[in-house]
C-alpha positions in Angstrom: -18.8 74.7 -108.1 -16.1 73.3 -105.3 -17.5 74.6 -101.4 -15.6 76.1 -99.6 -16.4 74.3 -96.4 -13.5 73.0 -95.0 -14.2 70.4 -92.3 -10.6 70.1 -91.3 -10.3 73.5 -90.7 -11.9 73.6 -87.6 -10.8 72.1 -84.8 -14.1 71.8 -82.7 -12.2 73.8 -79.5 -16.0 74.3 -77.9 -18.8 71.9 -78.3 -22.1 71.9 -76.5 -24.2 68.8 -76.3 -27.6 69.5 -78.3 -29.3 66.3 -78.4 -29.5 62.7 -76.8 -30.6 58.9 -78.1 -30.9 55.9 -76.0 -27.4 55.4 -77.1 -25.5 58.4 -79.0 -25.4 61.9 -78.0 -25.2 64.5 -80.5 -23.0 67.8 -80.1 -22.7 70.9 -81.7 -19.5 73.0 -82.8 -19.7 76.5 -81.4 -17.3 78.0 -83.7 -18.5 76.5 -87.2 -21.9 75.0 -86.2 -21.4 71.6 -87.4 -23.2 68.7 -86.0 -21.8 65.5 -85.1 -22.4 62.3 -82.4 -20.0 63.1 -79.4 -18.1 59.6 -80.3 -16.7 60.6 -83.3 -15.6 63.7 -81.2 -13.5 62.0 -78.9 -12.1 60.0 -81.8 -11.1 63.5 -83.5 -9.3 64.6 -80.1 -7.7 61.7 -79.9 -6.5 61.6 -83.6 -5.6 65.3 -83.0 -3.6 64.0 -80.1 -1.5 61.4 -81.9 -0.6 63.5 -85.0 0.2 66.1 -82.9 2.9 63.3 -80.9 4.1 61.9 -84.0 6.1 65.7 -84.9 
């Protein structure tokens, strides 16, 4: 059975830090709840950011 999650659906537009390590800290979506280290975060923005250039 396929899920119907689809990560790429949500852009992540609010984000609240939920956790810290000595060297990652951890934030949560507030519109779809995922959880995800605030560095691969900025690398989604800036993705966003160049797709969004490229058109």
């Amino acid at each position: 059975m396929p899920s119907s999650n689809a990560p790429a659906a949500c852009k992540h537009p609010r984000v609240e830090i939920v956790a810290r390590d000595a060297d990652a800290e951890f934030v949560e979506c507030k519109e779809c709840g995922e959880v995800f280290e605030a560095s691969e975060f900025k690398d989604m923005v800036i993705e966003d950011n160049l797709a969004g250039d490229e058109g």
